[in-house]
Every structure is written in C-alpha cells, then in structure tokens.
N, C-alpha and C positions, 0 to 999 in steps of 0.2 A: 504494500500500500504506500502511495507518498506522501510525501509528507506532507503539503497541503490539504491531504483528505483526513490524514487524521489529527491535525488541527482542528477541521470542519468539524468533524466527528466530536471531537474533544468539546467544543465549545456548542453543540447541540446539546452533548449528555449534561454540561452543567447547566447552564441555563433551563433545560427539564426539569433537572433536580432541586436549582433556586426555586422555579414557580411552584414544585408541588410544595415545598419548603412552606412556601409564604402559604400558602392553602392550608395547608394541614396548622401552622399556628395563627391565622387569622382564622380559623374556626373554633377559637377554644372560648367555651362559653360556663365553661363550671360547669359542667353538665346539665347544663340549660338551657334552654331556648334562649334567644335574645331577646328582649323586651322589643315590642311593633305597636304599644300603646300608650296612651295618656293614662297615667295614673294618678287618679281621684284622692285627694287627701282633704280631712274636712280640717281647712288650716289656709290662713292668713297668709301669701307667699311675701306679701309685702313684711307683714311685722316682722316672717321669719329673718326674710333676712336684714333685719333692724337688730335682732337678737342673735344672729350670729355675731356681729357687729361688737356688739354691747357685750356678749359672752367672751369676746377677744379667740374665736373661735381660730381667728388667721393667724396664731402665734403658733399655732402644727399645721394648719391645713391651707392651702392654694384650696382659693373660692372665689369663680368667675361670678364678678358685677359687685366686689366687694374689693377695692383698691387697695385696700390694708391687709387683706387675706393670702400673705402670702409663705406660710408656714414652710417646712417642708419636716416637722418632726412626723407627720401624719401623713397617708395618703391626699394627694390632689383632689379635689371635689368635681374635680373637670368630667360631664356627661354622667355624672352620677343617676339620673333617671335611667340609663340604659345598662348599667351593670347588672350582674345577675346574684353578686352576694355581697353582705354587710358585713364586715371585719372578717369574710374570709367561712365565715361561720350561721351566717343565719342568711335564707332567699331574701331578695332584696322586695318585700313589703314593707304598705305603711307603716302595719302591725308593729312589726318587728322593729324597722326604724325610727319608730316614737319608743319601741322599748329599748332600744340601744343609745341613741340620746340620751333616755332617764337613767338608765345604769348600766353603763357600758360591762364592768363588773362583774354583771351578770351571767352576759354572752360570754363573755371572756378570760378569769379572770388573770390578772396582774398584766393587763394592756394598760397601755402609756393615757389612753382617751379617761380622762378626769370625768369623773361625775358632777356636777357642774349645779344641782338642784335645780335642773330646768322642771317647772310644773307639765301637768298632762299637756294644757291648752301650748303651753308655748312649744312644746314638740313636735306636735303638730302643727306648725307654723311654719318651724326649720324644716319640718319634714316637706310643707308646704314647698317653700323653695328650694330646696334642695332636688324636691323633682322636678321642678320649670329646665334644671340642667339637661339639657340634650345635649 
C-alpha cells in the first residue's frame, strides 16, 4: 500500500473514532432522559433570584443574570433546568430541589453546600429561578 493511502486510511479511522467519541459522551445523561420541558415551580422567579443574591449564594456558585455570582467553590448554575440530577444524588425535581436548598445535609451528608435557613416559600422561589436557566 503507499503511503498516501495509508495516511488516507489513517486519518479516516481517526476522525470515525473522534465522532463516535463525541457521540457516545455527549449522550450521557445520568441515566436519564434529558429534560424537553418547562418545569412548573409554585415560586416567585423574581424574588428567587433577589434571594440568591441576599443569601451570597455566588461566593460557590457561577449564577447566570446574577453579576456577583461568580463562585467557583460549587458547581456552575449555568442551564440548570436541563440537568438531570441535584448534587449528583437526587432526579433533578422541584420536590427535591426545594428539599436540597433547605438541607442540603440531608441529601448529602458532609457537602460543602451550607444550610442556609432558607424557609419553604423562599425555596421555592430559588427553585423558581433557578429553572428559568436553560
């Protein structure tokens, strides 16, 4: 064979191998579907994010439309409505994310996320905004 063909050759088999690459980890979803919907939170997206704000929530966490949110001791809050789990440990519901808010703890315990004495209502608020993140 010469050498020009199996260059050709060479540089077909990788680039196969990059695409199926990107394929196989741009599919990975926690074993979940990806979120294709609006999800309904009975909560104030505005105050929520007043109370991220106020809670100093951005001294860990990067939180788009919150200037000062620019943590990085925490995951990034970037399209958080479309993720499919919450610390890793619980489906990404409101349920769950108004309980992981109030006591991260919980879910978790001996995670970095502070329990913070956020009430019911104001969970739902953050949880509010927190899914407007697409």
């Amino acid at each position: 064979m010469s050498r020009e063909i199996l260059q050709a050759a060479m540089v077909w088999l990788t680039t196969g191998s990059m695409l199926a690459g990107c394929a196989l980890i741009g599919g990975c979803t926690g074993g979940q579907q990806t979120r294709s919907y609006p999800v309904r939170v009975n909560g104030d997206p505005n105050k929520g994010k007043e109370l991220i704000e106020s809670y100093g929530c951005g001294a860990c966490h990067t939180v788009p439309g919150i200037y000062t949110a620019r943590g990085m001791v925490g995951p990034p809050l970037l399209s958080f409505s479309r993720r499919t789990m919450i610390a890793g440990e619980l489906p990404n519901s409101p349920e769950n994310l108004v309980r992981w808010i109030r006591n991260p703890q919980s879910v978790e315990p001996g995670t970095a996320m502070p329990m913070l004495g956020v009430t019911n209502d104001q969970a739902h608020d953050i949880a509010a905004y927190l899914y407007t993140l697409r």
